[in-house]
C-alpha positions in Angstrom: 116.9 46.2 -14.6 113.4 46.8 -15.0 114.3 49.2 -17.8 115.4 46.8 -19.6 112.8 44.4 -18.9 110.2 47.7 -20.3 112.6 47.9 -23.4 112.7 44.2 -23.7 109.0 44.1 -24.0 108.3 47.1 -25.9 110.8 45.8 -29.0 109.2 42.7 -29.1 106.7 42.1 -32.2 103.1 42.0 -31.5 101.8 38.3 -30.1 99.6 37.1 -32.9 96.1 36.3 -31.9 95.3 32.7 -33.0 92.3 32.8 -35.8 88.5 32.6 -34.5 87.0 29.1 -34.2 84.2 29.3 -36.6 80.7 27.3 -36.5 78.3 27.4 -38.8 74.6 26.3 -37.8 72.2 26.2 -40.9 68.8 25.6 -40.0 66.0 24.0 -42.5 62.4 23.9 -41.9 60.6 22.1 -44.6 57.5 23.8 -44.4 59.1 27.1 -45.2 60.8 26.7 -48.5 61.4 30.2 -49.2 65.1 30.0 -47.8 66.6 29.2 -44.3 68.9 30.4 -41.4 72.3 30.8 -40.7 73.9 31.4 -37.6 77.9 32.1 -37.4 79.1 31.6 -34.1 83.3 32.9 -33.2 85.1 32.1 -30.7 88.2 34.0 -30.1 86.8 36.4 -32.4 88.8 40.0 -32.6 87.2 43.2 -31.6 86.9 44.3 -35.0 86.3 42.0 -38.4 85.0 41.4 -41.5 82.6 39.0 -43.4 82.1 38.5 -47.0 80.5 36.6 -49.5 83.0 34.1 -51.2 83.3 35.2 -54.6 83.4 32.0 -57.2 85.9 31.9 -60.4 83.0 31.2 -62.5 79.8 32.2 -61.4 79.3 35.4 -59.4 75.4 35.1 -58.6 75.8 37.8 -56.3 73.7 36.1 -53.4 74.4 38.8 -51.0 71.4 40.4 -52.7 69.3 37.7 -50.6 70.7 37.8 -47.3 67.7 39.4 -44.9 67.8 40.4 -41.3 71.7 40.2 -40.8 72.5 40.4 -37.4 74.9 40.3 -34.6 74.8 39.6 -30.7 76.1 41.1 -27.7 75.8 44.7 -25.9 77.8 47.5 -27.9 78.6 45.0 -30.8 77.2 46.6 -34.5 77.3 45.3 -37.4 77.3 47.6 -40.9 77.5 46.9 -44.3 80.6 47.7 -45.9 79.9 47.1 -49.5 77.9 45.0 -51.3 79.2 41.4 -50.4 81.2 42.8 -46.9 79.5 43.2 -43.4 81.6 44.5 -40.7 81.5 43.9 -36.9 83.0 46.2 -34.4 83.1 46.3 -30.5 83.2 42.8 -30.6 83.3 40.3 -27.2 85.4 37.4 -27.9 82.6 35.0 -28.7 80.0 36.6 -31.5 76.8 35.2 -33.2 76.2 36.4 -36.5 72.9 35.9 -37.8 70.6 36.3 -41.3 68.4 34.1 -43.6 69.3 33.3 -46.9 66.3 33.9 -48.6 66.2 31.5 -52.0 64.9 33.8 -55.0 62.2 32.4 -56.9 62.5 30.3 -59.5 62.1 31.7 -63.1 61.4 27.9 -65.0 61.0 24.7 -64.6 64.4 23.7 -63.9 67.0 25.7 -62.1 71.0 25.9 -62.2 72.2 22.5 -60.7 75.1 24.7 -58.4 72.8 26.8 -57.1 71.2 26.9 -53.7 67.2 25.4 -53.2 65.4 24.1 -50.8 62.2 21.8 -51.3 59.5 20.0 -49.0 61.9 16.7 -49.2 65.2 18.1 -50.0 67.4 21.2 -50.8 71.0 22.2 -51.2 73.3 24.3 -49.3 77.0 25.9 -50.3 79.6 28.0 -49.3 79.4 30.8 -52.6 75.7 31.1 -51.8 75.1 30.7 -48.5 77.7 31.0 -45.9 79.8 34.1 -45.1 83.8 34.2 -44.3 86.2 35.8 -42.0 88.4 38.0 -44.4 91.9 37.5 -43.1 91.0 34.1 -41.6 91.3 31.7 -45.0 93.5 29.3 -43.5 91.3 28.9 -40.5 88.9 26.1 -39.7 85.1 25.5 -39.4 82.8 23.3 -38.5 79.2 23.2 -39.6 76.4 22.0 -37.8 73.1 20.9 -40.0 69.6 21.2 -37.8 67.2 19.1 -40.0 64.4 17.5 -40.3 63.7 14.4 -39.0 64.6 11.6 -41.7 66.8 13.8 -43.6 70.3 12.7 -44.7 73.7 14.5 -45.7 75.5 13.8 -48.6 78.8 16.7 -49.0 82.5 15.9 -49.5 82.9 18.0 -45.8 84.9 15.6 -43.7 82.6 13.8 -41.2 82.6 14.0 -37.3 81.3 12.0 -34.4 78.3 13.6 -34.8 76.6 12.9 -37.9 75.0 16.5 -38.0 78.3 17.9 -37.8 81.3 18.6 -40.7 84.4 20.0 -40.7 86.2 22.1 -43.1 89.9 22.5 -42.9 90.1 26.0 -44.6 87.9 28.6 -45.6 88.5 27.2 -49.2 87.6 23.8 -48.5 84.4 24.9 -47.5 83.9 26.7 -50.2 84.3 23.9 -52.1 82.1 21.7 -50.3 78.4 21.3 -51.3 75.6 19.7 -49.2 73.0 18.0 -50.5 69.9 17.4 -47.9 67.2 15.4 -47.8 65.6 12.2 -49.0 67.8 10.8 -51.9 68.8 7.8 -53.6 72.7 6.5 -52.6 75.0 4.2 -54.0 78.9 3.2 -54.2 81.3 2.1 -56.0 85.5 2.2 -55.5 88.4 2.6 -57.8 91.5 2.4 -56.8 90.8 2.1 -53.0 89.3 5.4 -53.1 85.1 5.6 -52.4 83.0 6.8 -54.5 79.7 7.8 -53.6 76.1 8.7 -56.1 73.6 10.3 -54.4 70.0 10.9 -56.9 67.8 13.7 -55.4 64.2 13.8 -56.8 60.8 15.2 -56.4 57.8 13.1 -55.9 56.9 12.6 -59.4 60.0 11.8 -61.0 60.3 9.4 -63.7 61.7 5.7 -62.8 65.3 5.0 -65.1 67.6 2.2 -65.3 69.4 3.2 -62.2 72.2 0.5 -62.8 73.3 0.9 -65.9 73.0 5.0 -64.4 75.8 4.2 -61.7 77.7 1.3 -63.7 78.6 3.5 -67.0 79.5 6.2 -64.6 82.1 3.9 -62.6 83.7 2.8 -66.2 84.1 6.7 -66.6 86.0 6.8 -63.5 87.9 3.6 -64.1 89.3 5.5 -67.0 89.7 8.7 -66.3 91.8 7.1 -63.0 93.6 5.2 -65.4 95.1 7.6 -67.4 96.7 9.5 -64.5 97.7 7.0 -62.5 95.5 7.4 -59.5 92.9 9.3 -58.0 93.9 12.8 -56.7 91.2 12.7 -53.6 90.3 10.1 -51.0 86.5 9.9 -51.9 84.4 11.4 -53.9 81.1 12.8 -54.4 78.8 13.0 -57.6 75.4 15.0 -56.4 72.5 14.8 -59.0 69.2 16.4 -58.9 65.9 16.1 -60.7 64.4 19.2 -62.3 67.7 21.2 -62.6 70.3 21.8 -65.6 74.2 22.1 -66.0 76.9 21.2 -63.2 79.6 22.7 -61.5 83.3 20.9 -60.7 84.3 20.7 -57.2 87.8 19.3 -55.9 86.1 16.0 -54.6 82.7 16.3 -55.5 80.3 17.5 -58.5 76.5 19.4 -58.3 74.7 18.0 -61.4 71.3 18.9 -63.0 70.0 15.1 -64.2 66.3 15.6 -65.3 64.5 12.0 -64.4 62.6 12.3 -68.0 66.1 12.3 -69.7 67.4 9.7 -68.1 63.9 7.4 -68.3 64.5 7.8 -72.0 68.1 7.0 -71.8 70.2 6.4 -68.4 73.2 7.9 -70.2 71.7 11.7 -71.1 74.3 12.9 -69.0 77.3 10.8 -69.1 79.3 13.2 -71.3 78.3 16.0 -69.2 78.9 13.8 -65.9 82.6 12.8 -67.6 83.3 16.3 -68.4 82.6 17.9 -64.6 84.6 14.3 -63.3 87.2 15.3 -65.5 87.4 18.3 -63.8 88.7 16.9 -61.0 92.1 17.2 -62.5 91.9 19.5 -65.0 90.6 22.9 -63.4 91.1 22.0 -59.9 94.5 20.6 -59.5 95.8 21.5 -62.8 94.9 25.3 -63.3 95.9 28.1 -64.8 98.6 29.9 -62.9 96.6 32.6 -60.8 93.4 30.9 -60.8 91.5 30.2 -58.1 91.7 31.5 -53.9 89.7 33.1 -52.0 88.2 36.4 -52.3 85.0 38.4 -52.5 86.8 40.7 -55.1 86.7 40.7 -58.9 89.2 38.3 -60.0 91.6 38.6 -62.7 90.2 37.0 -65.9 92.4 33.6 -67.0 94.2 33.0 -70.7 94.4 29.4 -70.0 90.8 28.1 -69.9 91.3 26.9 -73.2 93.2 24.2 -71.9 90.8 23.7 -68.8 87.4 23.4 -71.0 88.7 22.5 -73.8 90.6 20.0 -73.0 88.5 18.7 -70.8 85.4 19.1 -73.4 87.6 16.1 -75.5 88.2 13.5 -72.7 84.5 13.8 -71.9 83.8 12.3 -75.5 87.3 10.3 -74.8 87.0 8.5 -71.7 82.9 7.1 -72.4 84.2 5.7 -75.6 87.4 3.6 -73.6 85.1 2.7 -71.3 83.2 0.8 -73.8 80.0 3.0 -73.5 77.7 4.5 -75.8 78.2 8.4 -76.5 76.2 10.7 -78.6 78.4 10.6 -81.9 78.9 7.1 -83.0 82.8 7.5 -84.0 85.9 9.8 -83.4 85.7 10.6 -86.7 82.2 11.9 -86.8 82.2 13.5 -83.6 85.3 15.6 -85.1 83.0 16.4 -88.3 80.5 18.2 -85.9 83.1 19.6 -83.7 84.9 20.6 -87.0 81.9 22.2 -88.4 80.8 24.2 -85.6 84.1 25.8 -85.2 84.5 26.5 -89.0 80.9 28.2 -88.8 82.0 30.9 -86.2 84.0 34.0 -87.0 85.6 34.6 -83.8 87.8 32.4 -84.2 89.3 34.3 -87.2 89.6 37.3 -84.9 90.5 36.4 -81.3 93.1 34.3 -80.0 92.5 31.4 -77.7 93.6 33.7 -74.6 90.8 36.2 -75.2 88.5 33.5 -76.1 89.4 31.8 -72.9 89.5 35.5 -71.2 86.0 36.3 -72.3 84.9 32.8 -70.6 84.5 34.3 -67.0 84.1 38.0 -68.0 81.6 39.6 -65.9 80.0 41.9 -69.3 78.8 38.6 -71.9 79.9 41.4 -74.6 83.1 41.2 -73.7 83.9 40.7 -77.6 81.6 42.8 -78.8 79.6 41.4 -81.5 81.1 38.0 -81.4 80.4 35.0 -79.0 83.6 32.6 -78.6 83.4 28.9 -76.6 86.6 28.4 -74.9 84.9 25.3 -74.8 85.0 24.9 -78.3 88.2 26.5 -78.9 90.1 24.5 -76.9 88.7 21.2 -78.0 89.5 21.6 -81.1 93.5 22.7 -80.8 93.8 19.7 -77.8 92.4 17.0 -80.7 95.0 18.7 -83.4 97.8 18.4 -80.8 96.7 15.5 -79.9 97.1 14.3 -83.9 100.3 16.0 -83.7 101.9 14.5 -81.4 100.6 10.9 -82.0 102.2 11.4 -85.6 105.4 12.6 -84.3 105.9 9.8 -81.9 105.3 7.0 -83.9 101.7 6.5 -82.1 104.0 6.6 -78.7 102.6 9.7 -77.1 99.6 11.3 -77.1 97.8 14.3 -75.0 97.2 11.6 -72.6 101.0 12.2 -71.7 100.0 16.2 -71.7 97.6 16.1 -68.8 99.8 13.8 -66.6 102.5 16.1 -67.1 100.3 19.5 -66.3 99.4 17.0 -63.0 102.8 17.2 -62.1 102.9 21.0 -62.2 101.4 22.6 -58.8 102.2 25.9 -59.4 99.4 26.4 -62.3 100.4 26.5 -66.2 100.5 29.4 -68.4 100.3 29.4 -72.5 104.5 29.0 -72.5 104.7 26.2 -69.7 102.2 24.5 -71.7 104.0 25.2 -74.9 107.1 23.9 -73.9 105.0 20.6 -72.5 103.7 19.8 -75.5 107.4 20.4 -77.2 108.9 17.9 -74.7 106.3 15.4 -75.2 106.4 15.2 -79.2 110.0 16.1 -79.4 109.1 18.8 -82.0 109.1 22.7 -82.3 105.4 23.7 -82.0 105.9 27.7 -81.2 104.3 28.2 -84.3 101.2 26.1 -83.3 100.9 28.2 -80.4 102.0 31.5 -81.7 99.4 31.2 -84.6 96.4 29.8 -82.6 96.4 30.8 -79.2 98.5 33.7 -78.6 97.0 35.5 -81.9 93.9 34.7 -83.8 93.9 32.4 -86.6 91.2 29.2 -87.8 93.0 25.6 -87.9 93.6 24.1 -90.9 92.5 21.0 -89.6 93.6 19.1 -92.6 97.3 19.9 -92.1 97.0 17.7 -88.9 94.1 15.1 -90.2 96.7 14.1 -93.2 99.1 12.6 -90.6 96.7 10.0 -89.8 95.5 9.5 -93.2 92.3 11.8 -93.3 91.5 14.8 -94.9 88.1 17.1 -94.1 85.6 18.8 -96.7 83.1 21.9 -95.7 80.1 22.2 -97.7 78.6 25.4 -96.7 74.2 24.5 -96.3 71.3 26.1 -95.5 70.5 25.1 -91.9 67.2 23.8 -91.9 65.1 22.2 -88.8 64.4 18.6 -88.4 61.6 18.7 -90.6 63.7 20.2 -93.5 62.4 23.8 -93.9 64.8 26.6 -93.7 65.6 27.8 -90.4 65.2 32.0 -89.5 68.1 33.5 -88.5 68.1 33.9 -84.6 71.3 34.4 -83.8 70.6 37.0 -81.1 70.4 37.3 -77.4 70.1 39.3 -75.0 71.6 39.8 -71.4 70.5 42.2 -68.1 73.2 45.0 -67.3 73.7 45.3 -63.9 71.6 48.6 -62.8 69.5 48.5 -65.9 65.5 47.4 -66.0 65.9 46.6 -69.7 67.9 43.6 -71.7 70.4 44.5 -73.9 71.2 43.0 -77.2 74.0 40.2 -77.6 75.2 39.1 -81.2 76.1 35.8 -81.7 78.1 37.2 -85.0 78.2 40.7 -86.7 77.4 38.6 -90.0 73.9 37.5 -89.4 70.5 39.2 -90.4 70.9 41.3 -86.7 74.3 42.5 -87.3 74.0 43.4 -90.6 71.0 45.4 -89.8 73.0 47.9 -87.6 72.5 46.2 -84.3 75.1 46.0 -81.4 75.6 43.6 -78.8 74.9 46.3 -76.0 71.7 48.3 -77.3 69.5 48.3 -74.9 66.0 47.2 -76.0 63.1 49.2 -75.8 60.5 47.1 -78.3 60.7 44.2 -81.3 57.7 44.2 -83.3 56.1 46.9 -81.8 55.8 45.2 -78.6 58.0 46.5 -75.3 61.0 44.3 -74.1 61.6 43.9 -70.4 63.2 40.9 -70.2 65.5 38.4 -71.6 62.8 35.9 -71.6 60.4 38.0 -73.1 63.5 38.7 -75.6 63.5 35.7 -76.8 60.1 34.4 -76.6 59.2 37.1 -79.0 61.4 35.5 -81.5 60.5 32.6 -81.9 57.3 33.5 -83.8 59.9 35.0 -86.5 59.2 33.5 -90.0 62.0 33.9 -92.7 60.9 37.3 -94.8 59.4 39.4 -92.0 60.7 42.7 -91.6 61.1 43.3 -87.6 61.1 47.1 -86.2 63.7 46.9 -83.3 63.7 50.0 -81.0 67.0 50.6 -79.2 68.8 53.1 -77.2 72.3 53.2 -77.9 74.1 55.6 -75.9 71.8 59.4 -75.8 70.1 57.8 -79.3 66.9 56.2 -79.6 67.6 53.9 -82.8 64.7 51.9 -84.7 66.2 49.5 -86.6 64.2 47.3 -89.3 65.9 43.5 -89.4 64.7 41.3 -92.4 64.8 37.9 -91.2 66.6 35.5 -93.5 68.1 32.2 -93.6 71.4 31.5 -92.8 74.2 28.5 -94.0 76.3 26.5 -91.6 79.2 24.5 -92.2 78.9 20.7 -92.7 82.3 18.9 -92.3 83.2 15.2 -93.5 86.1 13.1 -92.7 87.6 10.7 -95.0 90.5 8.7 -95.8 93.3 9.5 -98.2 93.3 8.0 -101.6 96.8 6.7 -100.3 98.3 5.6 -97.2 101.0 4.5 -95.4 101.7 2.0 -92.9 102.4 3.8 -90.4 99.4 6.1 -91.0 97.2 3.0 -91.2 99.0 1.9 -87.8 98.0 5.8 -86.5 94.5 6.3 -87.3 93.4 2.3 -86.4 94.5 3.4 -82.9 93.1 7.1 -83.0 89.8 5.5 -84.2 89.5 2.7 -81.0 90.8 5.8 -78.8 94.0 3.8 -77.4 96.1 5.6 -75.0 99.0 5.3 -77.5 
């Protein structure tokens, strides 16, 4: 029988090999600010394996650029690089160190991308994207990371805590991805909603400015209270909101949020970033449980570009002026009304919108070339703003004042598997019990400008555009400076980028993609020497702009003029009835129906 046994054992599949137990040790030493170390130990580990560099939806920064000395330990174990953001191991031992320093490029300004990795003499921040290299093949598995800092230092990260406070764990390779760490000396406090924890952490420099950190943390808790509200509950157990001093922007997390909070804003006024701050909360939902279908995972490859960030900006983009205003809380434009003028206005102002739909605008969002339309710049941001408040009109006017897009998001919530523009479509049909294929066929599947006033007349409003010279605050005329440039990858030189083909650079011949050689006579090598030199541009002066398109060397002479923009107002119908009365009084308080 011991043929069979042989045959037994030879037909059997393959015993799969459990995944490595990863630990990550990050080391900081505040008296060397120029990066820090990063040790990846794997038990378990195969003979043979990969490791790459997380590649995020949204911003590929391309870190792997600034990872020095990388390393691995044991007799007969190499490691080689395999492409740009892959290293592989081979002749492996079951347990493997990998080792390399992240070192932090410098700074370029004053204030640096609130997402991105830094590291000061009383703080710094450390992430996944940037920092800490996966086990291709191994999403799914586990990790812990082990912090070795400096004495005094504290950890703020939505990583789930252990018995030792130095130590986090991740559940997946995503997770961790996902999972900022803020180090350092900071400011902390709490609130809860809902049973769930809620923590603020403020990082800041030794001469930051002192602001009105209640009124800071207490108009942020109202934001939660109603963004909460409108869905029911929260979709985490805690959360997270990390702010820094002397940094700009954000970026939306599952439980947590990286946000650039610049102390001199907030001494002026402790709500500079509560719109921002309610957008990247908002986030929470929208983006990072409700997401277009494909978006998202793990990889270090390109990723396919998404048709439905229209919805995940946009809409977002209008609770963030939304929820504020429930809460009771000041916000930058004092009514609905007028924040849709300026909204309005902007959009009107832009050509793209006449010539790409809201699937290429939203496609162009995360596109790796920022010419992706050629001579055009779209906001998704904008876009989608704008056709979520017309729906939203819609479908309050077909209702009764019933239903709003409030009863849109909560039912993308309740859709796992990720939307697309005909799930969505259908959504919105359900919810207003109307046929809105034309809505969607006309504006976001093909190109085509809103006629806001079709939807403003169903609550009693209609919109005016004046077109006006833009002028600065002081009243003068502005230039034209509707240009800006961008760094190829490979190339030493900036390349132009149109904000519209109709402006004083477009009409001149330029084309978003010329590579600069000189403005003015003077050479051009980089996008901050761009657009430095333009500023000293007075309306009337003729510019020489040297350019190689292509084989050609092209001077092109630009004569800098003004320009007009589109000022919208809102107001009400000469006539009205009750029921329009009834909709705009509760469109105007921003009700939930």
């Amino acid at each position: 029988m011991l043929w069979l046994a042989a045959a037994l054992i030879a037909s059997a599949p393959p015993r799969r090999m459990p995944p490595p137990e990863v630990t990550y040790t990050v080391r900081v030493d505040p008296t060397d600010t120029s990066g820090f170390d990063v040790a990846i130990h794997l038990r378990h580990a195969p003979a043979s394996f990969e490791l790459a560099m997380y590649r995020h939806p949204e911003y590929d920064d391309r870190y792997w650029r600034y990872l020095d000395g990388v390393t691995v330990d044991g007799a007969g174990t190499r490691i080689t690089r395999a492409d740009s953001a892959v290293w592989r191991v081979t002749g492996a031992a079951s347990d493997v160190t990998v080792r390399y320093r992240l070192r932090l490029p410098p700074e370029t300004g004053l204030q640096r991308p609130a997402w991105r990795p830094f590291l000061a003499p009383t703080g710094g921040l450390v992430d996944g994207p940037h920092a800490l290299l996966y086990v291709v093949g191994a999403e799914d598995a586990p990790a812990r990371v082990v912090l070795s800092l400096p004495d005094g230092w504290r950890v703020a990260t939505p990583l789930r805590p252990t018995a030792d406070p130095s130590s986090f764990f991740a559940s997946s390779v995503a997770e961790l991805m996902d999972s900022p760490i803020l180090l350092g000396r900071f400011h902390d406090w709490s609130f809860t909603v809902d049973d769930a924890p809620h923590r603020v952490v403020y990082w800041e420099p030794p001469d930051a400015r002192p602001f009105d950190t209640l009124t800071f943390v207490s108009h942020l808790a109202g934001v939660v209270r109603e963004a909460v509200a409108l869905f029911g509950r929260p979709p985490y157990a805690q959360y997270t909101f990390l702010f820094r001093d002397r940094a700009w922007g954000a970026l939306e997390h599952p439980d947590a949020v990286t946000l650039g909070a610049p102390s001199a804003d907030l001494s002026a006024d402790p709500d500079a970033e509560l719109e921002e701050t309610a957008h990247e909360f908002f986030h929470a939902w929208n983006l990072m449980r409700i997401h277009p279908a494909g978006y998202g995972g793990v990889t270090y490859r390109p990723r396919p570009l998404s048709t439905g960030l229209w919805v995940s900006e946009g809409f977002t983009m209008f609770y963030a002026d939304l929820l504020p205003r429930r809460a009771g809380l000041k916000v930058g434009d004092s009514t609905r009304a007028a924040h849709l003028e300026r909204l309005l206005g902007r959009y009107y102002e832009n050509p793209v919108f006449a010539r790409f739909s809201a699937e290429r605008i939203s496609q162009s969002s995360y596109a790796p070339n920022p010419a992706f339309l050629g001579d055009y710049q779209g906001s998704t941001h904008l876009n989608g703003e704008v056709l979520g408040a017309m729906l939203d009109l819609l479908i309050r006017a077909r209702t009764g004042g019933r239903r709003s897009l409030d009863d849109v998001m909560r039912g993308l919530a309740a859709d796992s598997a990720g939307f697309t523009t005909g799930s969505v479509q259908r959504l919105v049909a359900r919810t207003c019990g109307c046929d809105v294929r034309a809505f969607f066929d006309r504006y976001v599947r093909h190109a085509g400008v809103v006629d806001a006033n079709r939807y403003l007349g169903l609550i009693g409003l209609h919109a005016d555009t004046a077109w006006v010279a833009a002028v600065d605050d002081s009243g003068r005329a502005m230039p034209d400076l509707r240009v800006w440039s961008y760094l190829p990858p490979g190339s030493s030189r900036p390349a132009i980028l149109l904000g519209t083909p109709f402006g004083a650079w477009g009409r001149a011949g330029l084309h978003s993609g010329d590579l600069l050689e000189s403005v003015a006579d003077s050479s051009v090598t980089s996008v901050a020497g761009f657009r430095a030199g333009l500023v000293r541009l007075r309306i009337g002066d003729t510019v020489p702009v040297v350019v190689r398109r292509g084989h050609q060397t092209l001077t092109v002479r630009v004569v800098i003029s003004g320009f007009k923009h589109a000022v919208v107002r809102i107001s009400r119908l000469g006539t009205i009835n009750d029921g329009q009365r009834r909709l705009l009084a509760a469109w105007e308080a921003g009700a939930t129906h």
